[in-house]
C-alpha positions as CSV (number, residue, x, y, z in Angstrom):
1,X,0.0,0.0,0.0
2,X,1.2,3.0,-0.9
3,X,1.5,6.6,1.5
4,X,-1.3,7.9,-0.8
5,X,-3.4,5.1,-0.3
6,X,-2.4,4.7,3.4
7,X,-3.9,8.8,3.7
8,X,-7.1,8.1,2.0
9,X,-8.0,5.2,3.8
10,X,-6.7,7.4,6.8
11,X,-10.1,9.0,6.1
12,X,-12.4,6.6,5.6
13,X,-13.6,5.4,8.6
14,X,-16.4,7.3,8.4
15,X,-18.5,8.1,4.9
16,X,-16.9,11.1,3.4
17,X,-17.7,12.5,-0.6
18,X,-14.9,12.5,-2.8
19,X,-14.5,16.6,-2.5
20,X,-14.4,16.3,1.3
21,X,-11.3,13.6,0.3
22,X,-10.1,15.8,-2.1
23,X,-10.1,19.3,0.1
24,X,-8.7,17.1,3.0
25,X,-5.6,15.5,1.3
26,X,-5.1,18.2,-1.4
27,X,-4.6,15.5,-4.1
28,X,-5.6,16.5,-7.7
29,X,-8.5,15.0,-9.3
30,X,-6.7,12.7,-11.5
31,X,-4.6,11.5,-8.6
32,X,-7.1,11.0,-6.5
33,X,-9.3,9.0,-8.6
34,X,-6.6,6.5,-9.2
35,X,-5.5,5.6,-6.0
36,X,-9.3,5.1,-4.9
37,X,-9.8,2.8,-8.5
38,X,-6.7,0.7,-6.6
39,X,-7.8,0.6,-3.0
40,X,-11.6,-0.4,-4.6
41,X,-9.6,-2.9,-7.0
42,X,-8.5,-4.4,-3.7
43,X,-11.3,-4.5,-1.8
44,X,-10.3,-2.2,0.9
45,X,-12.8,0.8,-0.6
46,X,-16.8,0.6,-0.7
47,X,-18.6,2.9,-3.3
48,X,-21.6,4.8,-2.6
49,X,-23.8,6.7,-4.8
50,X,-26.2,8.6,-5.3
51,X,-26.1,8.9,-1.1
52,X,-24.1,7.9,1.5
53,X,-26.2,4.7,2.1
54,X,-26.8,3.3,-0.6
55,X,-23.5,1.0,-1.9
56,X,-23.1,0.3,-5.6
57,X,-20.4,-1.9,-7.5
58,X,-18.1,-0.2,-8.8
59,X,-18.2,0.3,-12.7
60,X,-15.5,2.2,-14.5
61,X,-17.3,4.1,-16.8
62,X,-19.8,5.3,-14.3
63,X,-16.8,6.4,-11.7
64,X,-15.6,8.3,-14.9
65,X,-18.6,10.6,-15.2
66,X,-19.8,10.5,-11.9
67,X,-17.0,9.6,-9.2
68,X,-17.0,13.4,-8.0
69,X,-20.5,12.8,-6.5
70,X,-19.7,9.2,-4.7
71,X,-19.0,8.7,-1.3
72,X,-16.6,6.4,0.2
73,X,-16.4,4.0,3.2
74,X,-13.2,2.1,4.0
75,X,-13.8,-1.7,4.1
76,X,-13.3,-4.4,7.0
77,X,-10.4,-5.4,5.2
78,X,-9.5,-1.7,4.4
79,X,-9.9,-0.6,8.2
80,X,-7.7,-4.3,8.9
81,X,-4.7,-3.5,6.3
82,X,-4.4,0.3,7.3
83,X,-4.3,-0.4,11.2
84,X,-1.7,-3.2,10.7
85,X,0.7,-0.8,9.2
């Protein structure tokens, strides 16, 4: 896992929108949005959209239009890989 990764999922332990993540860490869009595609790739990320309570799989082409208006939630296995670093 990565520091950038490490950060975001730093954050997730409650349900925050991607602009709270992105004001928060100061990470550029395109940044950003990659390092959640890898954390979701592994699990360790849960999407939400079009509210914080409702969970969606993650599709690509959908994160690509619309991933600026998801929320995220760190996983069991996110929340288990960051607090055994």
């Amino acid at each position: 896992m990565t520091d950038q990764e490490y950060d975001i999922l730093d954050e997730l332990y409650f349900v925050t929108s991607f602009a709270e993540l992105q004001q928060e860490l100061e990470m550029p869009e395109p940044a950003l949005r990659e390092a959640l595609r890898g954390l979701i790739s592994m699990n360790y990320v849960k999407c939400l959209f079009p509210d914080q309570d409702t969970e969606v799989p993650f599709d690509p082409d959908h994160f690509e239009r619309e991933g600026h208006q998801y929320f995220f939630l760190a996983s069991k296995d996110g929340l288990l890989t960051h607090n055994s670093r």
